[in-house]
C-alpha positions in Angstrom: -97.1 124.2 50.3 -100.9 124.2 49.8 -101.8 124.5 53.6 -99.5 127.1 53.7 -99.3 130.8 52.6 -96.5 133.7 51.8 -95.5 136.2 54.1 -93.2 139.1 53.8 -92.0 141.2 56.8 -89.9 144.0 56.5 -87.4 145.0 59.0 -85.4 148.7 59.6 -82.9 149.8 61.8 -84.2 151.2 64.8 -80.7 152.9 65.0 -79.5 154.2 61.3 -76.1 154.9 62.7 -75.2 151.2 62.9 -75.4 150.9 59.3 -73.2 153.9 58.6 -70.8 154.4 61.7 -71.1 150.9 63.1 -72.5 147.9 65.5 -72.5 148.3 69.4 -71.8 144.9 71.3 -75.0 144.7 71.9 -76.0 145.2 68.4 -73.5 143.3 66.8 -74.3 139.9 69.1 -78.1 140.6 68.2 -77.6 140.6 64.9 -75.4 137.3 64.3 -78.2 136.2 66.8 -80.5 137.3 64.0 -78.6 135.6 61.0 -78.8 132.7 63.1 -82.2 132.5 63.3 -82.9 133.3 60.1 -80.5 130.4 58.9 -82.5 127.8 60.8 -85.6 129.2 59.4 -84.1 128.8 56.0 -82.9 124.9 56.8 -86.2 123.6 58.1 -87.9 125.5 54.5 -89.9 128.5 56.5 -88.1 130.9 55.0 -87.7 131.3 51.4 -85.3 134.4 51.6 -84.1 136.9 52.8 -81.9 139.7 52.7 -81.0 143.1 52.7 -80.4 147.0 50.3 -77.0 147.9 50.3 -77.7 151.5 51.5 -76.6 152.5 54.9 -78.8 155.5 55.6 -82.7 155.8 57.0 -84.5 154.6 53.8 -82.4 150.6 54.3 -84.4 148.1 54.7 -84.2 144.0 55.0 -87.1 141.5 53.5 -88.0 137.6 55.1 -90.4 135.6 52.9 -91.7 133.2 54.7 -94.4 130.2 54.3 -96.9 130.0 57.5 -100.2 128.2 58.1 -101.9 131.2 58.9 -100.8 135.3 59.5 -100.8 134.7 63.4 -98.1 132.2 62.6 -96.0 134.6 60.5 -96.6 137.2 62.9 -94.7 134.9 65.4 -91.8 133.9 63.8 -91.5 137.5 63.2 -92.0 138.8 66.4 -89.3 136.1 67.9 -86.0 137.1 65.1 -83.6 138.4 68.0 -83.7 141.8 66.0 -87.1 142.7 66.3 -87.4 141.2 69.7 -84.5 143.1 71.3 -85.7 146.2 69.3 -83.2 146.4 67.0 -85.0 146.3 63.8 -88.9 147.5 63.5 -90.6 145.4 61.4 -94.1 145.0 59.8 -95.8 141.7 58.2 -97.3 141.5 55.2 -99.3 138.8 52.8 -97.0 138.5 50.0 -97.7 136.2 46.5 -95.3 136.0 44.3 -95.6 136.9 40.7 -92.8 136.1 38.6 -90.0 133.6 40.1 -86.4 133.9 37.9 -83.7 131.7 38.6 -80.5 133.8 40.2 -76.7 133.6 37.9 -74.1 131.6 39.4 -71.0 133.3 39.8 
């Protein structure tokens, strides 16, 4: 990884309601279009991880760390996640290094 560097972008809900009431068509194909996407990121060791807060009103949020050769790069891949492309998420990029890396428990 030493050609490349950490990224984090942060997405919301351009719509809160379809956290808390629920997914239009629309919304519901962009996001498994959006898991999809992510998941191929993940295979080919882009993206480190990502997830989501449980919360379901305004302050929710989602994280993607990411490697990328350069912040043009990052801004890219975020730009083309089917979420933020079909304006269903808003999203902003930032450098990211991490700190302290713990290992998750295995259930």
């Amino acid at each position: 990884m030493p050609d490349s560097t950490l990224f984090l972008y942060k997405i919301q809900p351009v719509r809160t309601e379809m956290l808390s009431v629920s997914l239009t068509p629309d919304e519901e194909q962009t996001i498994s279009e959006h898991f999809s996407y992510l998941e191929g990121l993940t295979e080919a060791g882009v993206v480190l991880l990502a997830g989501r807060t449980l919360n379901t009103d305004y302050s929710s949020f989602g994280i993607v760390i990411l490697t990328a050769g350069s912040e043009e790069e990052a801004r890219q891949i975020m730009l083309n996640d089917p979420a933020v492309k079909q304006r269903v998420m808003r999203a902003e990029l930032y450098p990211y290094r991490i700190a302290l890396l713990g290992t998750l428990p295995r259930p």
